[in-house]
N, C-alpha and C positions, 0 to 999 in steps of 0.2 A: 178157330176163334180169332174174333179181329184185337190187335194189340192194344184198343181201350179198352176192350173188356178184359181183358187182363190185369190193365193197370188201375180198373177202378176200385175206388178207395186201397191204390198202393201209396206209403210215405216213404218217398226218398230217402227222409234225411235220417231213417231210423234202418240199422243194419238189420239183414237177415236172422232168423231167430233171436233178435232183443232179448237181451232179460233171461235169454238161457245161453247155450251151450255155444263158444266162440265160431266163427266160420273159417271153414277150412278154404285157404287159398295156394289153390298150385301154381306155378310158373315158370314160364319157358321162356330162353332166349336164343335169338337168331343175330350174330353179330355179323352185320353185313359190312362193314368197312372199321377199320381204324388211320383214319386219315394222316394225322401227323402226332410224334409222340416226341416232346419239349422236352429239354434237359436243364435249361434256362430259367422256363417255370414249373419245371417239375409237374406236369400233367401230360392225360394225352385227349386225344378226340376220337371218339366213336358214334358210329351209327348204328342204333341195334335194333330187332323187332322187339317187345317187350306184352310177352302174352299172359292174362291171368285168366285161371278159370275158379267160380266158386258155384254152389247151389242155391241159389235161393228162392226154397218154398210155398211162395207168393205167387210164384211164375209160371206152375207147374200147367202143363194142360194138355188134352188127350189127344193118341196116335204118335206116329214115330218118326215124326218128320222134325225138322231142325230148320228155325227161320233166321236169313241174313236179314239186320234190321239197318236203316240209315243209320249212320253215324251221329245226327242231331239226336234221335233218339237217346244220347246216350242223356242227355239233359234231365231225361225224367225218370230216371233208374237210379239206384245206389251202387255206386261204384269206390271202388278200395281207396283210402289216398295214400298209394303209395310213392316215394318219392327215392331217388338217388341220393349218398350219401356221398358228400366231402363232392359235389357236383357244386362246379364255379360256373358255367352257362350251360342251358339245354333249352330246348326248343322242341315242339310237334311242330310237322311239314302238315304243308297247307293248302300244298299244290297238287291235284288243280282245286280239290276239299281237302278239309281235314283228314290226316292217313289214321283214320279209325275205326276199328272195327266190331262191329255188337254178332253177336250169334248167341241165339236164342234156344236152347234144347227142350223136350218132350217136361223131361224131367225135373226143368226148372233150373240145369243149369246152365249159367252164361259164360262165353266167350268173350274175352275182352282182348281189344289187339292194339299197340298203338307203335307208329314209327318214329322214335325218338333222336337227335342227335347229340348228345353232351359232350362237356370238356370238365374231366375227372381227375383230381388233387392223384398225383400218384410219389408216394415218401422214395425220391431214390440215393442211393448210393457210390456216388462217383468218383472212387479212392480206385478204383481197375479199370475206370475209364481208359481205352477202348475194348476192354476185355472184361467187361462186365456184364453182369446178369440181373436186370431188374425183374423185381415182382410186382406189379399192381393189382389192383382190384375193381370191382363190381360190384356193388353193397346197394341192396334193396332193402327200403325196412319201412314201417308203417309211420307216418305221420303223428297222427294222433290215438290211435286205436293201440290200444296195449295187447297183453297177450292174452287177456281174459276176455276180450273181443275178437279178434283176430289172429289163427296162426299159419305162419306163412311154411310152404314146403316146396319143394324141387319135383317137378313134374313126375320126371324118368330118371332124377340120381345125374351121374354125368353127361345123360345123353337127354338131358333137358336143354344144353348148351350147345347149338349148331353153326357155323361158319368158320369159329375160330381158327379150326385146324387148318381151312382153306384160304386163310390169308396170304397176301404177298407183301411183305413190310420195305420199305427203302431200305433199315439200317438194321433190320433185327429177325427173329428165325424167336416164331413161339414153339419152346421147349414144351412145356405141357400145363395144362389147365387142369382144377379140380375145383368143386363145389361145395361150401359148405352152410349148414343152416347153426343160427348163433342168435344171439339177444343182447340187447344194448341197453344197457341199464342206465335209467335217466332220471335226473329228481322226481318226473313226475310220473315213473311207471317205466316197467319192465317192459320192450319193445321189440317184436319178431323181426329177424334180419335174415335175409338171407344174401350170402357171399362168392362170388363169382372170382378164383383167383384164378392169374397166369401168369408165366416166366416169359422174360424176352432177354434173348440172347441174341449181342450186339454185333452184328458182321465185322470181323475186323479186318478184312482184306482190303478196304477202301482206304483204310486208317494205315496199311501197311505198304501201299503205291506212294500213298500222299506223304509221308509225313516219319514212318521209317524208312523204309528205302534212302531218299532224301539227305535223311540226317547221316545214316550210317553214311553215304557214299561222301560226302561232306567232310566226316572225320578222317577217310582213307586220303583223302586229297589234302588235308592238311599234314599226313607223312610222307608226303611226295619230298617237302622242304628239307628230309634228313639226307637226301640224294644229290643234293646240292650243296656245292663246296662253300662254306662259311665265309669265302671274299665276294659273294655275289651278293650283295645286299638286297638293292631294289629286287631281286627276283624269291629272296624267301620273303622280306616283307609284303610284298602283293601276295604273296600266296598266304601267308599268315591272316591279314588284313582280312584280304575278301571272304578267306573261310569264315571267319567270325563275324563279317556282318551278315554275310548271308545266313549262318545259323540263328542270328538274332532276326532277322525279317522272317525265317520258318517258325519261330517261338513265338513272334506276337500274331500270325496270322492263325497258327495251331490255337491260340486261346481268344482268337476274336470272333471264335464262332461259338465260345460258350465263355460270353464278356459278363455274365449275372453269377454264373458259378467260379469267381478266381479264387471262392474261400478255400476252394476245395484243391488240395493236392492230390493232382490223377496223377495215374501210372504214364499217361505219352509224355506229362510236365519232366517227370523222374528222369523217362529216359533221354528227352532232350537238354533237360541238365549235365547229362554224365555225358550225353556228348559234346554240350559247349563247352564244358572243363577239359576235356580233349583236346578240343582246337583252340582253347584258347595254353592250354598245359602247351602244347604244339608251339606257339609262338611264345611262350616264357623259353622254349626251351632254348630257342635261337637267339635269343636276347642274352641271356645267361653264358651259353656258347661265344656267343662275337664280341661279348664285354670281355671274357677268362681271355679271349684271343688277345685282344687289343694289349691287355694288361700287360700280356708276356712280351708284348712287341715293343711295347713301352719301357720294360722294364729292361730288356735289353740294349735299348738304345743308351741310356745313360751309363752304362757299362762300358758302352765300347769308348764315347766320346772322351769322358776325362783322358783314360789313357791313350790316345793319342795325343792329345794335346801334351799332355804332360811327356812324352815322347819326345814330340818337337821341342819344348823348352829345353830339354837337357842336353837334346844335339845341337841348341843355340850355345847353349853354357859351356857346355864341353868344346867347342870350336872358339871359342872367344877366352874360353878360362880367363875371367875375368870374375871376381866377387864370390873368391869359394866358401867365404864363410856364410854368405848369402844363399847359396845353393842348399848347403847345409839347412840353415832356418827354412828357408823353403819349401827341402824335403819334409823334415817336420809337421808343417802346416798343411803340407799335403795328405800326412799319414794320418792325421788328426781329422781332417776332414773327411777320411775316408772309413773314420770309426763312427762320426756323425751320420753320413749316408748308409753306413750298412749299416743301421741298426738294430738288427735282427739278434748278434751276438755284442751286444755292448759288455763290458766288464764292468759294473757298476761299482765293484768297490775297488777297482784299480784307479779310479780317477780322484781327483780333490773334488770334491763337488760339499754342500752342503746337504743334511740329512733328508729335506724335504725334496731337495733335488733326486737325491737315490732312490728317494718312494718313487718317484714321478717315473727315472729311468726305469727301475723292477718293473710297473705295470707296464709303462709300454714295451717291454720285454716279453710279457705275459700277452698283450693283445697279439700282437707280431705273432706269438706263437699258436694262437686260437686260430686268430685269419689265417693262417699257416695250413688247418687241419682243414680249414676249408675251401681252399685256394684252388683252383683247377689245374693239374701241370701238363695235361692235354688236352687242350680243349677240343680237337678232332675227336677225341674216344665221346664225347657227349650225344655226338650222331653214332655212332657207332653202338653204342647203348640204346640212343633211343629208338631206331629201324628194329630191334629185338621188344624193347621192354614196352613199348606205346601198342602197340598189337595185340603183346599177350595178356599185358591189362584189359586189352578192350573185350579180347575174347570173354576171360574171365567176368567179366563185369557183367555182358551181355549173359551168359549161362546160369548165373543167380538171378539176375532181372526177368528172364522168359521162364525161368524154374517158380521163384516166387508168385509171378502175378496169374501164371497160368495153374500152378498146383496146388497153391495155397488159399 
């Protein structure tokens, strides 16, 4: 029979069996590419075949043959409006026609096929970034036709769903896919959906050339400096230095490739925190080091100078003996001043002093003795400590960090 006689007196705009019993529509997907999948705007792009088939009654006609029709033909048929859900752009391809396809069965029911491309909202979670596992989705659901019109179903169950498994993704390895059929309840009526979900689990080998590796070997060269003796200034400064600007240029390049997501604290942020606190702990520690140095060198020097001097006057005095009551006051004022400078063991109540003065000497008795508990009295042992202690923190550190973000 020729396809007007078919369609005379058929109305488009009114679904198969009107007015009674909803049309069942089944459907299959062929996902033939996922292009690119955004972490920035949190979607991704797919290309899929997108097939429904329904019956309808109007169309039936005799013998057992099945006719392909052109694709304009779809203009004069009633076809589903179904639409993509949380779908930010899609498109039907057009080249070299429109990629659509009508099949016409015996029995009245038709084949619909269409090649579609969209870019799909997908909610991710990026607190394990690079060690994370997103889920998105594939949500097909009826436009306008509620469920007492139309109910939507899955062809063959899981294996309505073809290509997926044979993807090859740049960043990611789909773990597995499952289907489900659900309804979406809207102010203006309960609505058939059906939902297309998958896992992508993110390759992190790329993430672990770039960006650990890197960082780790970064922090090992910043314990290079405890191998070097504490009078070589310029050589642990450049090596402190460079370590930490160079971990600062791997920290802004690691987050300037996802410059829309900085709300989020990932796991590579974490671990290049713990290792900038390293290399920069690295360089506090030689600071600390070469100041305790300095002090003791310092402090020694004013020890040795008075008494010499005070040496030489006496063998001037004594050779001249000349003004011994003078020597006498002299000594005095010597010994005096030598209770001023060491003021670590002052005797505050052996002096005349007034009582606000004795507060003053007690506290600074008490400070002296504080800075005391924290004074370095070798400052060599600080390297010596840290070639041990900066290592096994790190080990430590690193064993919770790949325990956590991988186990938990």
């Amino acid at each position: 029979p020729g396809f007007e006689n078919l369609t005379m007196g058929y109305n488009k705009y009114l679904r198969p069996y009107f007015g009674g019993e909803p049309v069942q529509i089944a459907m299959s997907l062929d996902i033939a590419s996922i292009s690119s999948i955004s972490e920035s705007d949190m979607d991704y792009t797919a290309t899929i075949y997108l097939r429904q088939r329904w019956t309808d009654p109007r169309l039936v006609f005799h013998g057992n043959k099945s006719f392909t029709l052109d694709a304009r033909l779809v203009e004069l048929l009633w076809v589903p409006d179904t639409y993509i859900v949380e779908s930010k752009r899609s498109f039907l391809h057009d080249v070299t026609v429109g990629n659509r396809l009508i099949r016409l069965f015996s029995n009245g029911t038709i084949l619909y096929a269409l090649r579609i491309t969209t870019t799909v909202a997908c909610n991710m979670d990026l607190s394990k970034y690079p060690m994370d596992t997103q889920t998105c989705r594939l949500q097909l659901e009826s436009w306008g036709y509620d469920e007492n019109d139309v109910i939507f179903t899955w062809l063959r169950g899981n294996d309505s769903v073809h290509g997926i498994e044979k993807l090859r993704l740049s960043q990611y390895t789909v773990e597995r896919y499952y289907t489900l059929v659900s309804k979406s309840q809207q102010e203006t009526g309960s609505y058939p959906r059906l939902i297309l979900q998958f896992e992508l689990r993110r390759n992190v080998l790329y993430f672990i050339l770039e960006t650990y590796v890197p960082s780790t070997l970064l922090v090992m060269l910043s314990w290079v400096s405890f191998w070097i003796t504490l009078d070589s200034v310029p050589a642990r400064t450049c090596i402190g230095v460079t370590t930490v600007l160079s971990m600062t240029t791997l920290m802004i390049g690691s987050r300037s490739s996802l410059s829309k997501t900085n709300c989020f604290i990932k796991a590579i942020d974490v671990y290049l925190g713990i290792c900038f606190s390293f290399i920069f702990g690295a360089l506090v520690e030689y600071a600390v080091a070469h100041y305790s140095s300095s002090q003791k060198c310092a402090a020694k020097a004013p020890q040795e100078g008075p008494a010499n001097e005070r040496t030489k006057e006496m063998e001037e005095v004594n050779i001249t003996n000349i003004l011994n009551s003078s020597i006498t006051s002299y000594k005095r004022k010597i010994s005096f001043t030598s209770i001023e400078i060491s003021s670590d063991n002052v005797n505050c109540s052996g002096l005349t002093m007034k009582t606000h003065e004795k507060i003053k000497c007690v506290l600074r008795n008490k400070m002296h003795r504080i800075i005391g508990y924290f004074t370095i009295q070798n400052p060599s042992n600080v390297d010596h400590y840290s070639k041990l202690l900066f290592p096994l923190f790190f080990m430590l550190v690193n064993v919770f960090y790949w325990a956590y973000y991988l186990y938990f």
